[in-house]
N, C-alpha and C positions, 0 to 999 in steps of 0.2 A: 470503373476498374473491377469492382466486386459488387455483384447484385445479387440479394437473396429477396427471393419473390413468392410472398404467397405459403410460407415456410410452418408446416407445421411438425409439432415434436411433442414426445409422450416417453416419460421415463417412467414404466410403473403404471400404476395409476394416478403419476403427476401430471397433469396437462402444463406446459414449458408455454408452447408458442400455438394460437391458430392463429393460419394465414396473416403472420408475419411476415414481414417486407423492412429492408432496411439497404444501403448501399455506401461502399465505401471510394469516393471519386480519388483522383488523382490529387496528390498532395494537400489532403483533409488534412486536418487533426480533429480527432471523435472522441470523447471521452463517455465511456460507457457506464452506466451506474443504473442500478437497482437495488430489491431486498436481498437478501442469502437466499439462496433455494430458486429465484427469478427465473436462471441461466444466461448471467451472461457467460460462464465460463463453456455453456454449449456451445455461444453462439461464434466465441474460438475455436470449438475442436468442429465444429460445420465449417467455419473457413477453411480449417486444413485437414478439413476430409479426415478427420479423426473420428468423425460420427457422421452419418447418411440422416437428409431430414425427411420423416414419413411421407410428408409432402411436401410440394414446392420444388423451383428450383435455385440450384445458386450456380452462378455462372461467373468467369473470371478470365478478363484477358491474358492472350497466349504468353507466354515466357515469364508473367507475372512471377518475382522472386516474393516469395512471404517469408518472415521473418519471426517466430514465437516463442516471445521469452512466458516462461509458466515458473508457478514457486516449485515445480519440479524438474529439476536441472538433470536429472538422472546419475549415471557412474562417470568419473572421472580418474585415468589413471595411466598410467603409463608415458607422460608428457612430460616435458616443462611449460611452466604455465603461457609463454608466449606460444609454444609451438602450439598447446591446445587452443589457445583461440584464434592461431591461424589456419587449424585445419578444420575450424567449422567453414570456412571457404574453400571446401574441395573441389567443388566446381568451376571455380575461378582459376585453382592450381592448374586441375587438368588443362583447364582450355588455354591454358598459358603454356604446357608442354604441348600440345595441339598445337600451337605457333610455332612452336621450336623444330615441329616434328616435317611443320607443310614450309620451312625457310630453307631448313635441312632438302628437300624434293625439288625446293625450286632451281638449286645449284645444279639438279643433273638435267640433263635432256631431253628432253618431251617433245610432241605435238605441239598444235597451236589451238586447238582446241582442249587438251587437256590441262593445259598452260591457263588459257582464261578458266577452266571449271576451278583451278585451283587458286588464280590470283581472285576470284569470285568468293569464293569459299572465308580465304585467308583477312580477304579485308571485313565478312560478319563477323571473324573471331576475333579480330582486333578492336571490332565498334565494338563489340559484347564485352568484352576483356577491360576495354577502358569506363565502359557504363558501370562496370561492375568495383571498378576500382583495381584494376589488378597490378596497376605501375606502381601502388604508393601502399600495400595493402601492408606490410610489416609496420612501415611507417603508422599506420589507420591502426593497429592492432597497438600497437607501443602511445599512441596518444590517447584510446579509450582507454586501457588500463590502468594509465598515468590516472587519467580524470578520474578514475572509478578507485581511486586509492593504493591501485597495487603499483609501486614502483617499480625502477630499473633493478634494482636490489633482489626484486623476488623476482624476475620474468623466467630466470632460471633453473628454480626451486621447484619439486616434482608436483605434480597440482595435486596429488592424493594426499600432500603434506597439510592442506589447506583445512580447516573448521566449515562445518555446515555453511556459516554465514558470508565466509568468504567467498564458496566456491559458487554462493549463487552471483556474486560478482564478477566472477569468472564467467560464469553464464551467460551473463547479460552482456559482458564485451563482445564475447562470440555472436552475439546478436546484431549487437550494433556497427560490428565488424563487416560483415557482409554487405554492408549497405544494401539493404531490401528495398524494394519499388513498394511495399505493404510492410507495415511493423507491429505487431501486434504486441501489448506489455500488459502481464496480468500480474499489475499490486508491484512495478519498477522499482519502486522508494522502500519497502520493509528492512531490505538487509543494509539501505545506505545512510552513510552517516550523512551531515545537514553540509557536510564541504561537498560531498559528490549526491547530492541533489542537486543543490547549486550548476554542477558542470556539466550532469544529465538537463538541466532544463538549459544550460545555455545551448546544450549540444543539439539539442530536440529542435530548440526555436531556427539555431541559424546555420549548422552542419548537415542537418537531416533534409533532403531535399523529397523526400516518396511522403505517403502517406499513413497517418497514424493515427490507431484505433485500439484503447488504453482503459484500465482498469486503475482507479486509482483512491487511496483513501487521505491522504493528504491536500486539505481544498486548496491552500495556494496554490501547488504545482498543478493543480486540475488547473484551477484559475490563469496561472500565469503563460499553460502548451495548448488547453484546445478552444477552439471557437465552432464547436460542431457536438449536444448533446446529444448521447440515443440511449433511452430508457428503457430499460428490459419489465415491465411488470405486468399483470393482470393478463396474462396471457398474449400479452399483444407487443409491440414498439413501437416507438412515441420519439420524433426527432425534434429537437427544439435548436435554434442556430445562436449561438453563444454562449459565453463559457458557463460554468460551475451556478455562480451567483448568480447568472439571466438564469439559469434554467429554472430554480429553487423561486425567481418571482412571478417566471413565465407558467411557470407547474401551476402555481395558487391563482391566477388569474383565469388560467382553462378552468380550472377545477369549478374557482367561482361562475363561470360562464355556463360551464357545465350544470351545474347545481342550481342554475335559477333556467335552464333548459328544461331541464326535470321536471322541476316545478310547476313549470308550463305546460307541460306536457300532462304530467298527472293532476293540474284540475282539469284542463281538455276534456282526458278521459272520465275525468268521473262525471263530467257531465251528459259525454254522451252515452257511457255505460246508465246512468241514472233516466234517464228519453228513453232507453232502450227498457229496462224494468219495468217504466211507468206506463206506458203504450205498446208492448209485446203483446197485451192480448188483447186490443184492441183491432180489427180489422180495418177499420179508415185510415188505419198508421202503419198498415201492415206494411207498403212503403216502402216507406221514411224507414220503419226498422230497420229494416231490409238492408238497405241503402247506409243506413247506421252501421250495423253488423260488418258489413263488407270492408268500410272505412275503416274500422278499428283493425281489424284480420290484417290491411296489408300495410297501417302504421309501422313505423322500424321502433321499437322500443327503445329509449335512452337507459343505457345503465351504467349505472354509477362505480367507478372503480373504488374497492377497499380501502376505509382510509387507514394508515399506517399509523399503529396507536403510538402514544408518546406520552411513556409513563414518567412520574415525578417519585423520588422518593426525598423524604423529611431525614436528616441523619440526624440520632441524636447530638447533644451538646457534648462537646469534648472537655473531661475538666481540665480547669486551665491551669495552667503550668506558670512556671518564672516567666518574671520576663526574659532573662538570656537565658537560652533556649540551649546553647551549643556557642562554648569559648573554647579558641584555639590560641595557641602561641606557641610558634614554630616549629608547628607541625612538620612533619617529613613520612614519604614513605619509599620506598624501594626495591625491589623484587632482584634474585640472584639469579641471571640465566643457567639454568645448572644442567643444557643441553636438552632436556626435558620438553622443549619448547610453554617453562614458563615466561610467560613477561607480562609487562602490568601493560592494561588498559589495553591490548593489542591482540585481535581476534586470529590470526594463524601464528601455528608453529614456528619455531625456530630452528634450524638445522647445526647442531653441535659443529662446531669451532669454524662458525660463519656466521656474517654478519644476519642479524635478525630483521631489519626494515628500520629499526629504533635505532642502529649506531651502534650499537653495542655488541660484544662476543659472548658467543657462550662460554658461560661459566665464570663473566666477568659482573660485578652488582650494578644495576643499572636501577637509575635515581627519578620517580615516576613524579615526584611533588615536593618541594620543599622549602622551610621558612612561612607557612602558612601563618600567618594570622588575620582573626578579625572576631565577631560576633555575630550568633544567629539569632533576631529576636522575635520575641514572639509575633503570631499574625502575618510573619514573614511570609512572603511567597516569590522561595531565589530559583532561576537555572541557572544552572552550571554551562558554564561550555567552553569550547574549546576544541581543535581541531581531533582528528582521529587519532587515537594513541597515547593523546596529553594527560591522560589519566584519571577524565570525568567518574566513570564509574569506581576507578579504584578509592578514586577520594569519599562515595558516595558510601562504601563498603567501609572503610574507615570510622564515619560520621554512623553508621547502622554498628558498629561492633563486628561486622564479619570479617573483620582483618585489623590488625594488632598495627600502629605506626611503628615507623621506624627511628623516630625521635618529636622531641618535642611533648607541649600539654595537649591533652583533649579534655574537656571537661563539660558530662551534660548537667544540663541547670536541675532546678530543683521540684519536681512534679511532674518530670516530661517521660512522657508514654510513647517509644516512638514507633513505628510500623511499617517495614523495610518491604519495595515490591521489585524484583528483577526479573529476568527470560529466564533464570535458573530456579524461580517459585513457582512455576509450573510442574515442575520436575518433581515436587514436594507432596503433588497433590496425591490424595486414594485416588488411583484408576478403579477402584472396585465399587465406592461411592458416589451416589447420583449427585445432580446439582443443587436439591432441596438437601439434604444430604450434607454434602459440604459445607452449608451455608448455615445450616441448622446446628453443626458442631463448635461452630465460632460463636451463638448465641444461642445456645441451650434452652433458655429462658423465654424466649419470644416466641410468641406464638404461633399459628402458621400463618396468617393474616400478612404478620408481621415479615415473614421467611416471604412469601410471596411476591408480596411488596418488593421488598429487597429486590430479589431473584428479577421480578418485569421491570426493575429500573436499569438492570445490565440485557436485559431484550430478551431473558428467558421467561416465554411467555406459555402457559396451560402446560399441555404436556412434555414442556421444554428443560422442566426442571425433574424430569425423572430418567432425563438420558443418562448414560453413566459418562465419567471424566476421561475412561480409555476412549470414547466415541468419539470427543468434542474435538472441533479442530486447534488450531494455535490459538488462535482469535478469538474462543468460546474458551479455553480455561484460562484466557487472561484476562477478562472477563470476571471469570468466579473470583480470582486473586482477587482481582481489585475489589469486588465484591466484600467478600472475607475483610478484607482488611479495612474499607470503610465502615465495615458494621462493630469493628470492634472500639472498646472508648480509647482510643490513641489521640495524641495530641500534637504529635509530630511526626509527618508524614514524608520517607524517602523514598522515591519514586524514579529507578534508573530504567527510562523506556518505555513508557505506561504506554505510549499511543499505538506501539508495534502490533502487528496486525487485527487492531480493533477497523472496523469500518468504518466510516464518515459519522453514523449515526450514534453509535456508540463512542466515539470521540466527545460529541455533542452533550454527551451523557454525561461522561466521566469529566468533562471541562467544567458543567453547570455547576456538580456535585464540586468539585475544588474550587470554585467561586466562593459558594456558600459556606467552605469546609473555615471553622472559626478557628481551628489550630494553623500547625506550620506547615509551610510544604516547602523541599525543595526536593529538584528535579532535574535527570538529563532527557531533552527530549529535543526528536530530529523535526518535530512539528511547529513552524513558523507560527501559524495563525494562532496556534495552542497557546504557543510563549508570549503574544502579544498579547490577547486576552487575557493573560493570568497572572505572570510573573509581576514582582514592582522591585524586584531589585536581582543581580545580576554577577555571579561568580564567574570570569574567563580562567582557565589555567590555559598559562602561557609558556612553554622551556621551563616547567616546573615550578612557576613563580605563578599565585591567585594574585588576581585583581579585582578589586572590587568598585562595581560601578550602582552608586546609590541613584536607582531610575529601572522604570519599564525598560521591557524589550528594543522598542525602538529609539530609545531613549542610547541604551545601550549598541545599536548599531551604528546611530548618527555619531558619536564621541569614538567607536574605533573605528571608522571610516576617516574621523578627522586625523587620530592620532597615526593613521597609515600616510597621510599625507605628507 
């Protein structure tokens, strides 16, 4: 379907790709994964011809539709939110008034030959029309939006009204609206909550019929949509056939393959480079040298690709604190729509004296959690969850001090240091200070050994900590955050979203470090594998009401799967 053959590419003095090759067949699932900087994100703007590769070709069957969602959705405005994601199928419209227009020609008079050019004509724009989806397409636009969070509620509401995070939701309907023969998703999962993951991956497995070639930092959903690896590194690509976890055991097994190749290779050589020293100035060997010399010349060298270092850092010991960490009883809180579009726990706007998504009117109080009790104790490690809106974060905010309840006790225990991380601590940062810098300001006292350290345990490595904070992307100052905040002696750690746009490897970081971490943690996070590894006990808010389920993650999934029974 899409063959890139022989591909090579140069930003700069960065060498990307030589003579690269990779292809995307008919109803794949690929998931694409390397280090930052690799390019896989080239190797989407080379599919859609957003970038020319210096060399090589890429070639792509005729009428091929591509489909590419990027974390850059562009302007959005002048729409309601359904009609903007049905007019990203403008081509389908047209060729649906194209039908209207040659049904309308067929009613008058013609020839008989101009009659067949047009029932000819009539019946490709009906095959294409119906390949494309175009009988059921409001239908297809009103059920991804549904899955992707945005209700019947909002489809009407002006899409400019919508928050960053939404609109890339918006974005991604119009994507999967079209139904593309080729689908390309770069990083699908950042802006969704874990209910429209969920409905993305059921959609991808058994809705999605074309082929799809994804960027993804989330391993389960890696895990559970492709069965097709391609690795962007060392200037080359590297296709492995199975998901996420083959590839990560099939990678170490080449490597080792690789690695005792080498080996082989380089005593080889030294032995015949050593023949070659010891008889060069010998004439009865002259030869054999000879013959030596030549052999070595047209050998193919094995070289070994970089290995990708993987730093460890020791956090200090956190002093320890009471054992109840955080006592509630009947807690509450509640946010007043006051047109504004404030509301608790809900990422777009509200439209004064309409309904919000939540039920509620503006300008009426609308009640985000209440009757709260229980215990947070020490060594705990809770998620929160609960579906989008239920009020994860605002509860989280609460339990941090960044917002005052609206009845009820809160009361933190006796020694507890806690340290609050959200998408809004980014915001906090100096754009003007570097990343040694930032890191260096939260522990004054430590050395630079110490600041180093630190800094190569979140992947900023040599001259990585002297970029400034205005440079870095989402995913590198959230990063420093968390940074920042694990280096300071806190004891109790709120964590709304930690794993949003860190990459697979830096997940792997930040998960170890909260393993070992000897204080509290509690967290909302859209990351499955994250919560199962970490968590041992489990906050739902449900219609305002916590529940509390004493058990892991899966522990916690098996007991409301039962109680939905």
């Amino acid at each position: 379907m899409i063959h890139l053959t022989n591909i090579s590419k140069q930003h700069g003095s960065q060498i990307l790709f030589q003579n690269a090759s990779l292809q995307v067949l008919p109803a794949s699932r690929n998931g694409l994964v390397g280090p930052n900087g690799a390019g896989k994100s080239t190797i989407f703007r080379l599919i859609t011809r957003e970038e020319e590769p210096d060399k090589g070709e890429i070639s792509c069957a005729k009428k091929t539709v591509i489909g590419y969602f990027s974390q850059e959705v562009g302007e959005m405005a002048g729409r309601p939110v359904l009609a903007e994601v049905m007019a990203a199928a403008g081509e389908v419209t047209a060729l649906g008034e194209q039908m209207r227009e040659m049904e309308a020609a067929m009613a008058r008079p013609m020839d008989d030959g101009a009659m067949d050019a047009l029932l000819e004509r009539y019946g490709n724009a009906v095959e294409e029309f119906e390949h494309r989806g175009g009988y059921d397409l409001e239908a297809r636009a009103q059920a991804v939006l549904t899955g992707l969070g945005i209700g019947p509620d909002a489809w009407q509401q002006p899409v400019e009204s919508f928050s960053g995070g939404w609109k890339m939701r918006i974005g991604l309907a119009k994507i999967l609206t079209i139904s593309p023969d080729v689908l390309l998703l770069d990083e699908p999962t950042n802006h969704l909550d874990l209910e429209s993951i969920i409905w993305l991956e059921e959609w991808l497995a058994t809705e999605f019929k074309g082929a799809l070639l994804m960027t993804c930092h989330d391993r389960d959903f890696m895990n559970r949509i492709v069965n097709r690896i391609i690795e962007v590194a060392a200037q080359g690509v590297t296709t492995y056939s199975g998901n996420y976890d083959f590839y990560l055991r099939e990678r170490e097994i080449r490597r080792e393959q690789l690695l005792a190749s080498f080996r082989r290779q380089q005593e080889m050589l030294a032995k015949e480079e050593d023949f070659i020293a010891r008889f060069a100035a010998r004439v009865s060997h002259a030869a054999q040298v000879q013959s030596r010399v030549k052999k070595l010349e047209k050998i193919e060298r094995i070289q070994l690709p970089p290995e990708q270092k993987v730093f460890r850092f020791e956090f200090a010991e956190p002093t320890r604190s009471g054992d109840d960490v955080v006592w509630m009883d009947s807690l509450a809180k509640s946010w007043v729509l006051d047109g504004t579009g404030v509301t608790a726990g809900h990422g777009r706007p509200s439209v004064a004296g309409a309904k919000d998504g939540t039920g509620a009117t503006a300008g009426q109080e609308k009640s985000v959690f209440g009757g709260v009790s229980g215990v947070i104790r020490r060594q705990e490690k809770i998620a929160v969850v609960g579906v989008n809106g239920a009020g994860k974060s605002t509860f989280l905010k609460v339990l941090a001090g960044q917002v005052e309840p609206s009845g009820g006790t809160l009361r933190i225990g006796a020694g507890v240091l806690p340290g609050y991380f959200s998408q809004h601590s980014m915001e906090l940062l100096n754009p003007e200070l570097t990343v040694f810098e930032t890191v260096q300001a939260v522990i004054p006292t430590g050395n630079i050994g110490v600041i180093r350290n630190l800094c190569a345990a979140f992947l900023f490595q040599g001259d990585d900590v002297d970029k400034r904070i205005a440079n870095l992307s989402g995913g590198e100052k959230s990063r420093v955050v968390l940074a920042t905040l694990l280096a300071q002696p806190l004891n109790f750690l709120i964590l709304d979203e930690p794993t949003n746009h860190l990459d697979i490897q830096s997940i792997e970081v930040l998960l170890e470090a909260l393993q070992k971490f000897t204080g509290t943690v509690i967290l909302v996070s859209h990351d499955r594998r994250f919560l199962r590894l970490l968590v041992n006990r489990v906050f739902a808010i449900d219609h305002g009401a916590l529940h509390i389920y004493e058990g892991d993650y899966s522990y916690y999934l098996r007991k409301s799967a039962e109680e939905q029974l």
